[in-house]
C-alpha positions in Angstrom: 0.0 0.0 0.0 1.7 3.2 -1.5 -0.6 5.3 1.3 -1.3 4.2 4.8 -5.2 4.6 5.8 -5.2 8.3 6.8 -7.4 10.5 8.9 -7.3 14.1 8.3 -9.2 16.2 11.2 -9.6 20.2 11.2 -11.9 22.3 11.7 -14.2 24.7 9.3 -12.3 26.2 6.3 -8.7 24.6 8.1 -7.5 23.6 5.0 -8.0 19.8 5.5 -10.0 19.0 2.2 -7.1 20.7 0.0 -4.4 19.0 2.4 -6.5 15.6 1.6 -6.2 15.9 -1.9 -2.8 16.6 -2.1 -1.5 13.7 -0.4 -3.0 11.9 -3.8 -1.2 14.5 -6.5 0.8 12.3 -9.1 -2.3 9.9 -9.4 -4.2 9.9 -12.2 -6.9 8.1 -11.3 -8.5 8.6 -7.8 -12.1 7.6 -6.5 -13.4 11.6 -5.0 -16.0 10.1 -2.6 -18.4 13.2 -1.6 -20.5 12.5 1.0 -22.7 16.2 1.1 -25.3 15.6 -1.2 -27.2 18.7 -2.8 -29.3 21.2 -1.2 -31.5 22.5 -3.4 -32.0 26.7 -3.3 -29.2 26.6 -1.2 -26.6 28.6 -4.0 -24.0 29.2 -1.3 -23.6 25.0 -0.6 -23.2 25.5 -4.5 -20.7 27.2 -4.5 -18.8 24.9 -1.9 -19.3 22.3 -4.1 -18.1 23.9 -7.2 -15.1 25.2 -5.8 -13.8 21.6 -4.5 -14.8 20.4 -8.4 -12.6 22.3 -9.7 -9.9 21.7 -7.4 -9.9 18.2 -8.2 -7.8 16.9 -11.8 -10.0 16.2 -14.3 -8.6 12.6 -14.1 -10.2 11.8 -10.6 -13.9 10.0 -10.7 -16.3 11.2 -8.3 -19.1 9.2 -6.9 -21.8 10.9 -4.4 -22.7 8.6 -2.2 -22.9 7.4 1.2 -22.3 3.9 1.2 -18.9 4.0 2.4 -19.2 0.5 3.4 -19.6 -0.6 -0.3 -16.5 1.5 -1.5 -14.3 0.5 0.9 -15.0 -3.0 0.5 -14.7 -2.9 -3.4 -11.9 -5.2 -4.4 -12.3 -4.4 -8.1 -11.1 -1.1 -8.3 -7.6 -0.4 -7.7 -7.8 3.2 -7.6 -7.1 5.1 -4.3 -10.0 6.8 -2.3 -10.8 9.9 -0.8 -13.9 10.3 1.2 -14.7 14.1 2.2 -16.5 14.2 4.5 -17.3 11.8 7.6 -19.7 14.6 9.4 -21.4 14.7 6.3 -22.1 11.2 6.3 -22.5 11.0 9.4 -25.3 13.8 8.8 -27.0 11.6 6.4 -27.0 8.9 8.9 -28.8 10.7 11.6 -31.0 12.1 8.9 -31.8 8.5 7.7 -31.9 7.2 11.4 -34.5 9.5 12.6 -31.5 10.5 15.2 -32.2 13.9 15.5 -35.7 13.4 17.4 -35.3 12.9 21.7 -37.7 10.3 21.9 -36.2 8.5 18.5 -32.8 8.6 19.3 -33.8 7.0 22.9 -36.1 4.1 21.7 -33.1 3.0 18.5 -31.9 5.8 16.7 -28.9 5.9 19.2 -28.0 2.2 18.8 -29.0 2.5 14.8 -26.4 5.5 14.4 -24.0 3.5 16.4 -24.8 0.3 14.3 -24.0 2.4 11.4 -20.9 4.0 12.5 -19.4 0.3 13.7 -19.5 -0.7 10.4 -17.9 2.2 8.8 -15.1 1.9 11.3 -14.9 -1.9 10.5 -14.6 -1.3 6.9 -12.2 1.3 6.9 -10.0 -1.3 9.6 -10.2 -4.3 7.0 -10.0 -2.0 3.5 -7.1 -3.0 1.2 -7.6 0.5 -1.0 -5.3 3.4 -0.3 -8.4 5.8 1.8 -7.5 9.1 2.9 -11.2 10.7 5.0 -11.4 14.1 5.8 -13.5 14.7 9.2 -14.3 17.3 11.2 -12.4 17.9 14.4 -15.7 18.7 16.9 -13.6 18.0 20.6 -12.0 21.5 20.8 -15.5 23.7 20.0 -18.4 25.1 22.0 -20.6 23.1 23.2 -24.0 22.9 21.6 -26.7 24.2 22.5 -28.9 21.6 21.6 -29.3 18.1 22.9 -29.4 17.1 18.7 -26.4 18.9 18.7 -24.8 17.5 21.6 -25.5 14.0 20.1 -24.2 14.6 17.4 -20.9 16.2 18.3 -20.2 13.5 20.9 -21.0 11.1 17.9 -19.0 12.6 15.4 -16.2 12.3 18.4 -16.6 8.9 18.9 -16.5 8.2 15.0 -13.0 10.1 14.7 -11.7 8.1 17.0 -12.4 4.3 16.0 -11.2 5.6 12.6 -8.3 7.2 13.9 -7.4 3.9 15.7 -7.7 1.9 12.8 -5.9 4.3 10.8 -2.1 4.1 10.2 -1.6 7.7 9.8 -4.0 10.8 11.8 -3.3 14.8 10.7 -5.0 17.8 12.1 -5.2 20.7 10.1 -4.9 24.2 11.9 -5.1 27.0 9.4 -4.1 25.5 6.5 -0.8 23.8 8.5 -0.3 20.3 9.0 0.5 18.8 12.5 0.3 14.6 12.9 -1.3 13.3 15.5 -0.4 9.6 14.5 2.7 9.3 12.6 3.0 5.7 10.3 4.9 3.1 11.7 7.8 2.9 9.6 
């Protein structure tokens, strides 16, 4: 494996999507895995979007989804992968779960979400394809406001960290610089 598995954490606008995808210039061919979906009549998520598109080498396929699981697991196509963003799928999750609701996230919606996210951080521990992720770094922010909020910070939190343990390299971004966290093992 050319790339270890690598997590790269930072917060909003850090830097940590452009660090991602230049830890895969040289390669031709690399799997863009965008987990954020549209928004319609939202032009400013748009734009977002747009401006990451055209970051990216023409070369590199992207595929919108959030089956993670699927794309790790994929033994058929050689090409490294870069999943932006674990939040956002994570998001999606919550959405899909019901999560976001008190008295759903108490009945199942906690042990669905956490269902989910086991599997994500299994998949990412037993992939064979070069994966860099991009997450969020939520430990060092405010704390929300909302219990929804709350839940999902403290999620997101636990996420990072089963990936970062399965992971064989971890960076943080911190405006626009690059610190490791988990150096690979040489």
């Amino acid at each position: 494996m050319a790339l270890p598995r690598t997590l790269i954490l930072g917060g909003a606008r850090s830097g940590k999507s452009t660090r991602a995808e230049q830890l895969f210039a040289g390669h031709d061919d690399v799997l863009y895995v965008a987990t954020s979906g549209t928004r319609e009549g939202d032009p400013e998520w748009a734009q977002r979007v747009d401006l990451h598109r055209e970051r990216r080498p023409a070369s590199w396929r992207t595929a919108e989804t959030c089956d993670l699981v699927a794309v790790l697991d994929d033994r058929s196509d050689p090409a490294p992968v870069l999943i932006d963003c674990l939040a956002l799928w994570l998001t999606t999750v919550m959405d899909e779960c019901g999560a976001w609701d008190d008295a759903v996230w108490a009945a199942d919606g906690e042990r669905a979400v956490q269902r989910r996210c086991d599997g994500l951080a299994e998949a990412w521990r037993l992939t064979r394809r070069q994966v860099v992720a991009v997450s969020n770094e939520v430990g060092m922010g405010v704390v929300p406001a909302t219990a929804a909020g709350r839940r999902f910070r403290d999620t997101l939190g636990r996420l990072n960290m089963a990936v970062a343990e399965a992971s064989e390299r971890v960076l943080l971004v911190v405006a626009g610089q690059v610190l490791t966290i988990k150096p690979p093992s040489v």
